[in-house]
C-alpha positions as CSV (number, residue, x, y, z in Angstrom):
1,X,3.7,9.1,3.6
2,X,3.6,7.9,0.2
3,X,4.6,9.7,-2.3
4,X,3.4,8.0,-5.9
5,X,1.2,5.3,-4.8
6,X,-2.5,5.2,-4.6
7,X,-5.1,3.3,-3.0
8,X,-8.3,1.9,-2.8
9,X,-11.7,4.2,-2.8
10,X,-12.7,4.5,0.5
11,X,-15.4,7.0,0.2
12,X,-18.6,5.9,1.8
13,X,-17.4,2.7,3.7
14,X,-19.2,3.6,6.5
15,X,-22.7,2.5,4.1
16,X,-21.0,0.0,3.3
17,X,-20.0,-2.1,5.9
18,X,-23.1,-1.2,8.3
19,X,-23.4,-1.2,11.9
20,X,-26.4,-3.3,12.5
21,X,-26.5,-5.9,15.0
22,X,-28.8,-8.9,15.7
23,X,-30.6,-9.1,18.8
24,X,-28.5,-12.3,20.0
25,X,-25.6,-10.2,19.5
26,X,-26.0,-7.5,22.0
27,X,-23.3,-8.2,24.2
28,X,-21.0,-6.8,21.7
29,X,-20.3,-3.4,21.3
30,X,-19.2,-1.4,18.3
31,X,-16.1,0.9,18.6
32,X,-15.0,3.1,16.5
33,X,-11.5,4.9,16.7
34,X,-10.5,7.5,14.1
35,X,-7.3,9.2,13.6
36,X,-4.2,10.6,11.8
37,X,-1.0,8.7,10.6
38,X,1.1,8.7,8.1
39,X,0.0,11.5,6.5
40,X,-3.3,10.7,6.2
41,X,-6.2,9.2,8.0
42,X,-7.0,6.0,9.7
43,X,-10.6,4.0,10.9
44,X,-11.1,1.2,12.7
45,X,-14.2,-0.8,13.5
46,X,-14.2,-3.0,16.1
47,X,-16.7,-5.1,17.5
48,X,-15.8,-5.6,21.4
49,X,-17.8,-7.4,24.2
50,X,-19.5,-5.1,26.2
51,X,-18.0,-6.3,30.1
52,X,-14.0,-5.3,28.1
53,X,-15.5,-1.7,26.2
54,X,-14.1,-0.1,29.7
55,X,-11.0,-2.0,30.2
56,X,-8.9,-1.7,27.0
57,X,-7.2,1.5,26.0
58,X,-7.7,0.7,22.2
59,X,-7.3,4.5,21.1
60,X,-4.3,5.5,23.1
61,X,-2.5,1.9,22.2
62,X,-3.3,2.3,18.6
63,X,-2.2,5.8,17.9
64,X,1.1,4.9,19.9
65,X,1.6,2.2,18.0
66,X,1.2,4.0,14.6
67,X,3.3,7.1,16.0
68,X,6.4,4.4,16.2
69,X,5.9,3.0,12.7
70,X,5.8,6.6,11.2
71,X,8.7,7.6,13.5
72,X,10.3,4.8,12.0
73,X,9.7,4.7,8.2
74,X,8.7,8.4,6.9
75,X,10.9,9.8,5.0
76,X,8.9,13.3,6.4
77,X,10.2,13.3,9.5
78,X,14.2,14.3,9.9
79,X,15.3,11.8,12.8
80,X,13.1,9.1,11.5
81,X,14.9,5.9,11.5
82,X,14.7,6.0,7.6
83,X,16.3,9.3,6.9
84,X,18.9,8.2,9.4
85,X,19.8,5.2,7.2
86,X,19.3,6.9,4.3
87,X,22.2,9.3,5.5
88,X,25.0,6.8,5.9
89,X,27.6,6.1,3.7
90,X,27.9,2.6,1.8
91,X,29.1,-0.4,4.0
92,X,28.2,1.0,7.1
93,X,25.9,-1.4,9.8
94,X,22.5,0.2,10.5
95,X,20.6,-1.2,13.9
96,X,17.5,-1.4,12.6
97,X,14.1,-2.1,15.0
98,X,11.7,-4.8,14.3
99,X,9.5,-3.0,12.6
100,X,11.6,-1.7,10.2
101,X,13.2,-5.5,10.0
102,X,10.0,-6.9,8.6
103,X,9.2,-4.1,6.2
104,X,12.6,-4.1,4.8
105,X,12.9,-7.9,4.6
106,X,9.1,-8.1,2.5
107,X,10.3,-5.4,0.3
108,X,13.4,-7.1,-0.8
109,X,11.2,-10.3,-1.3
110,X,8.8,-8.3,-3.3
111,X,11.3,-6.1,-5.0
112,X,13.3,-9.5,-6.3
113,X,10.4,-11.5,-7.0
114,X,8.5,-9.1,-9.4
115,X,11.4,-6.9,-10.3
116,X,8.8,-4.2,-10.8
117,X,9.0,-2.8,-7.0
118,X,11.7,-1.1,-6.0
119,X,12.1,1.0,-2.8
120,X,15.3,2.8,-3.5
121,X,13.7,4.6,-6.6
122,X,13.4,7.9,-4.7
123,X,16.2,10.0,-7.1
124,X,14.0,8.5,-9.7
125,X,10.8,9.4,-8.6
126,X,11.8,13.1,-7.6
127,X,13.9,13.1,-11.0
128,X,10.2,12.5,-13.1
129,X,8.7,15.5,-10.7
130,X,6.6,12.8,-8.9
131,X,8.5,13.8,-5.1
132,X,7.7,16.9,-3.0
133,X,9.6,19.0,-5.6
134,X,7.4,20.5,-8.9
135,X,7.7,18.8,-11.9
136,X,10.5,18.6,-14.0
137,X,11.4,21.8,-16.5
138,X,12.3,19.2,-19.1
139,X,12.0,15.4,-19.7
140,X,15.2,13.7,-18.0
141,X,18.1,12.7,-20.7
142,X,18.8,9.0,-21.2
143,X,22.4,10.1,-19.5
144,X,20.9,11.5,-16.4
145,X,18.5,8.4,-16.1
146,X,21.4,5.8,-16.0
147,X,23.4,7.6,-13.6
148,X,20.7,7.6,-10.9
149,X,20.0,3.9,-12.0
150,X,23.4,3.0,-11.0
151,X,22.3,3.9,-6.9
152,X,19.3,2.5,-6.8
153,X,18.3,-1.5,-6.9
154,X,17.1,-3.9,-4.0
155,X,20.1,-6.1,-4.6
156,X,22.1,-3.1,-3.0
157,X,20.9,-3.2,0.1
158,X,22.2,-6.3,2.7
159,X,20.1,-6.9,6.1
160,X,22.7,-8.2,8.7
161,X,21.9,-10.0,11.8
162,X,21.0,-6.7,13.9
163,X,20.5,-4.3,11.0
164,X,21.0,-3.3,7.1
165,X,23.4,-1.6,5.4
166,X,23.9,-0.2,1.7
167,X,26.6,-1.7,-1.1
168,X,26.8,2.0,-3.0
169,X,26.9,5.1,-1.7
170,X,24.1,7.7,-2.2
171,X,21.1,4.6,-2.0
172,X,18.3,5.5,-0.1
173,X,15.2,4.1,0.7
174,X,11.6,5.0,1.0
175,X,8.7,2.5,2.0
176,X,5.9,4.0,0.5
177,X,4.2,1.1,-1.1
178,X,4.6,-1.2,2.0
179,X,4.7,1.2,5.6
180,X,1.4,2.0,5.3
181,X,-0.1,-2.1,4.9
182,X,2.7,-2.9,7.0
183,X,0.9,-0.2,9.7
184,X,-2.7,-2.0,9.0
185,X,-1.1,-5.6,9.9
186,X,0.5,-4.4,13.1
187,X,-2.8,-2.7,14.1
188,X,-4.7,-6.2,13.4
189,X,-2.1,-8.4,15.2
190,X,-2.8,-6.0,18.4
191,X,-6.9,-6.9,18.0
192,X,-5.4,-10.6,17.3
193,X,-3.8,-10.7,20.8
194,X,-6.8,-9.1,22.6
195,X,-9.0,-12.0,21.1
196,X,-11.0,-9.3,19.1
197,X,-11.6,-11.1,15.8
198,X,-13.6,-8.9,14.1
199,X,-12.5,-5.9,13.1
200,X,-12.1,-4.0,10.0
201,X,-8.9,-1.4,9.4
202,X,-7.9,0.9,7.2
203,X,-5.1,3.8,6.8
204,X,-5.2,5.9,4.0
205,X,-7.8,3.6,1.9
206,X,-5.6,0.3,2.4
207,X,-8.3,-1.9,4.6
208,X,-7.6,-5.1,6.6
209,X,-10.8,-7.3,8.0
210,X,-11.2,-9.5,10.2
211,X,-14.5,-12.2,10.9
212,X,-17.3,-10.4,10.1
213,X,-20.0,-7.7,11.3
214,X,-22.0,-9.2,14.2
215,X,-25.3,-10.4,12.1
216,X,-23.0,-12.6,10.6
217,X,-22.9,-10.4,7.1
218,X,-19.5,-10.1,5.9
219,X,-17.2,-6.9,5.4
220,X,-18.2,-5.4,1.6
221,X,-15.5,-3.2,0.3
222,X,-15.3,-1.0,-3.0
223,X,-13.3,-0.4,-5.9
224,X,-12.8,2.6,-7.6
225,X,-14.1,3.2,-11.4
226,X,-11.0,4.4,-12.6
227,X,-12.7,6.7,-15.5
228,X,-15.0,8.9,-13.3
229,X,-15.3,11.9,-14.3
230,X,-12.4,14.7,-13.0
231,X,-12.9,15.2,-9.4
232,X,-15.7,12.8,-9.0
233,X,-15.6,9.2,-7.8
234,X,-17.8,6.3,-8.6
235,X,-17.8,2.6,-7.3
236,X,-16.5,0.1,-9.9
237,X,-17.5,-3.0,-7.7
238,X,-18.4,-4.2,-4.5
239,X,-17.1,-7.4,-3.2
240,X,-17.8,-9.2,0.1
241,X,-14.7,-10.2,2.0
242,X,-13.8,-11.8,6.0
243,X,-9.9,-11.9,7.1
244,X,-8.4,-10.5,3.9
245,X,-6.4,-7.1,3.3
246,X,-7.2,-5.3,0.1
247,X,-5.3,-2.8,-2.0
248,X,-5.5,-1.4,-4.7
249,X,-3.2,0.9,-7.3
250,X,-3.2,2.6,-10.4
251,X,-2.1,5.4,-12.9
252,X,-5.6,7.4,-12.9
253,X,-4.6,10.3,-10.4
254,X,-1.2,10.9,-10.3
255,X,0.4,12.2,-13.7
256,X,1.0,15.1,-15.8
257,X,1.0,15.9,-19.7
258,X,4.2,17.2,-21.7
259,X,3.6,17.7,-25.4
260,X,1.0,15.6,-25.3
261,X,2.6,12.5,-23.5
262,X,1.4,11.2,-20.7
263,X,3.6,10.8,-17.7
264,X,2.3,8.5,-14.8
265,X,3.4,8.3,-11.5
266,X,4.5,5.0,-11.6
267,X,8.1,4.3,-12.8
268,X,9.9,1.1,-14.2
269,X,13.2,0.3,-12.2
270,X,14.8,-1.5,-15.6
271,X,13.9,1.5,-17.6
272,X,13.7,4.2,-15.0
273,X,11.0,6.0,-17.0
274,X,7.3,6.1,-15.9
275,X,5.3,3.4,-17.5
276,X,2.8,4.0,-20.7
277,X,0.9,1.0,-21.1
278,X,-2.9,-0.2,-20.7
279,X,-3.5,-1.1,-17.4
280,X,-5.1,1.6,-15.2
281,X,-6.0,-0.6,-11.9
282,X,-5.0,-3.1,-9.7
283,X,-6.6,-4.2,-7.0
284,X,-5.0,-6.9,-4.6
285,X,-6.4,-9.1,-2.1
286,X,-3.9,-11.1,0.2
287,X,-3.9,-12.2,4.3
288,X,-0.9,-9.0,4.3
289,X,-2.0,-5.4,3.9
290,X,1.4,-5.1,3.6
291,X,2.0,-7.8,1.1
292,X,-1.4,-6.6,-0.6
293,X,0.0,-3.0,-0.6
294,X,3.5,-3.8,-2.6
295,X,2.1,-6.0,-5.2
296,X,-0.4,-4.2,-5.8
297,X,1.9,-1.6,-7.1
298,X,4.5,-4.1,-8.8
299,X,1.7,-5.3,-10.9
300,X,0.5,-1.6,-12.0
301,X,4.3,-1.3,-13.2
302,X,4.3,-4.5,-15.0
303,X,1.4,-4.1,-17.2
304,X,-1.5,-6.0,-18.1
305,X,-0.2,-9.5,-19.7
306,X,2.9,-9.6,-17.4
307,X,0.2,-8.9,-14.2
308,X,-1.8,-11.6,-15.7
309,X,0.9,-14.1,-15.5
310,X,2.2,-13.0,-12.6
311,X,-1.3,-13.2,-10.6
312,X,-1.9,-16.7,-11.8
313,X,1.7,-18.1,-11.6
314,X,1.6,-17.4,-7.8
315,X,-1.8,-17.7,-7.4
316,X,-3.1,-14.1,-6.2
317,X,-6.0,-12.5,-5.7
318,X,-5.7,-10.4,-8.6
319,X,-8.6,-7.7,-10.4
320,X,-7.4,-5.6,-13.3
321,X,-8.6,-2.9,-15.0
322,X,-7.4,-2.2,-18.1
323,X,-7.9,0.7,-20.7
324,X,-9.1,-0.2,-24.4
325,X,-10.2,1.5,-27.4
326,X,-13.5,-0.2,-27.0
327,X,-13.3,0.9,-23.3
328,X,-12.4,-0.8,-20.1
329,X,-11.8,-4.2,-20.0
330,X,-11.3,-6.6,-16.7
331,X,-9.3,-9.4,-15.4
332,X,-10.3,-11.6,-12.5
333,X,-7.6,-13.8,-11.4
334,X,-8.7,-17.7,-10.5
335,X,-8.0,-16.9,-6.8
336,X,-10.2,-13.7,-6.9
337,X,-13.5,-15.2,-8.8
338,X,-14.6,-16.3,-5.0
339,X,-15.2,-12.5,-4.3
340,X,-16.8,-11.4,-7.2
């Protein structure tokens, strides 16, 4: 479902997180469901006591529930409740579901707070070659760059008491840097209600855990080195987590080269061109895979002083990687040293 946003290396979780069990522990089962969504894949690890490993229907609920939130918020699918919005014409009211309530409502939040995510950049994005179309011919004119801008923005869109509706006409909007965490958290609150607390999730490399493996070891996920070598991928760190959501973005996949520019994915809503600065990673820890999902993302954009400030001002979670002439350098916010 997303279109310029990547996320954290998965590759080899499965070593990573184990599935041994102490022998006092052998009431509880491991289960392991494994599926599509959203465009990509999803995993979840669940430890379940043995006398319930009969009476839920964890795959069938799971996949249902995922099927709504992409039949809600991909902009892939025609009738999707997104593309339907996206549709209308300024000043008319929306009904929006739930789901698409809370996602809207935390991006807005996220999109004012850090002014670096934006969810109506879509005629950006696709403008810069970064949507389903090829790249651009030529580099976009200043001209063409501020007409877009003048449809796009967060503070365009109004949520009413039973839905949402856009201030300009032509605004659209496309949740890829918060569906897919917001899909994670819904799948966790389900475990949460079953009294299954520990659990680990993940959809498309985004991860959500929960307590801990049933030896009492915790969760150990991994971030990607951001200068492996083309097609190859390397762990940058490992770091041992319980009831935490990690993400984690960056410029290191997605770009092109024009005349010897470079031309990332990501792109600034003030300027509306993609960003050229120093920071290459940015991984997120935070209780929301959705939260963790968006700002990791908004930081990317903002670079590596601004990402600095930000982390510490509102005391995230924060690990950045940025790219030096002496190599790369990294940032640990206060709230993340506890992981390291």
């Amino acid at each position: 479902m997303k279109r310029f946003y990547y996320s954290v290396f998965f590759l080899f979780l499965f070593l990573l997180v184990g599935c041994d069990q102490a022998p006092n522990q052998s009431k509880m089962q491991e289960v392991l469901l494994q599926g599509k969504t959203m465009g990509t894949t999803f995993t979840i690890k669940v430890f379940v006591p043995e006398e319930k490993v009969t009476e839920l229907s964890l795959f069938s609920d799971v996949t249902k529930m995922l099927e709504d939130v992409n039949q809600s918020m991909s902009t892939y699918i025609p009738d999707s409740e997104i593309n339907q919005f996206n549709r209308l014409p300024a000043g008319q009211n929306f009904i929006i579901s739930e789901d698409f309530r809370r996602v809207t409502a935390e991006s807005i939040r996220l999109g004012v707070s850090t002014g670096t995510l934006d969810v109506t950049m879509g005629p950006l994005i696709d403008l810069w070659g970064f949507g389903p179309d090829n790249r651009p011919e030529t580099i976009p004119s200043d001209v063409v760059i501020a007409e877009i801008k003048q449809r796009i923005g967060v503070d365009k869109l109004k949520l009413t008491p039973n839905g949402l509706m856009k201030t300009v006409d032509g605004l659209e909007v496309s949740y890829s840097a918060t569906a897919k965490g917001y899909g994670i958290d819904k799948v966790a609150e389900y475990l949460d209600s079953l009294s299954l607390t520990n659990y680990m999730v993940e959809i498309g490399g985004e991860i959500r855990t929960s307590g801990h493996k049933p030896n009492h070891s915790p969760w150990v996920l991994a971030i990607e080195q951001p200068d492996a070598a083309p097609g190859t991928r390397e762990f940058h760190r490992l770091i041992r987590v319980n009831d935490i959501a990690m993400a984690t973005s960056g410029d290191y996949r997605i770009f092109y080269d024009v005349d010897g520019v470079h031309y990332s994915h990501l792109i600034h809503p003030e300027t509306g061109k993609p960003v050229r600065q120093d920071l290459v990673s940015v991984t997120v820890l935070h209780s929301s895979a959705m939260t963790a999902d968006g700002l990791a993302t908004a930081l990317t954009v903002m670079g590596t002083e601004q990402a600095k400030r930000y982390a510490e001002q509102h005391n995230l979670a924060v690990y950045l990687i940025s790219k030096t002439s002496e190599g790369l350098v990294t940032f640990a916010s206060k709230a993340f040293e506890p992981y390291l």
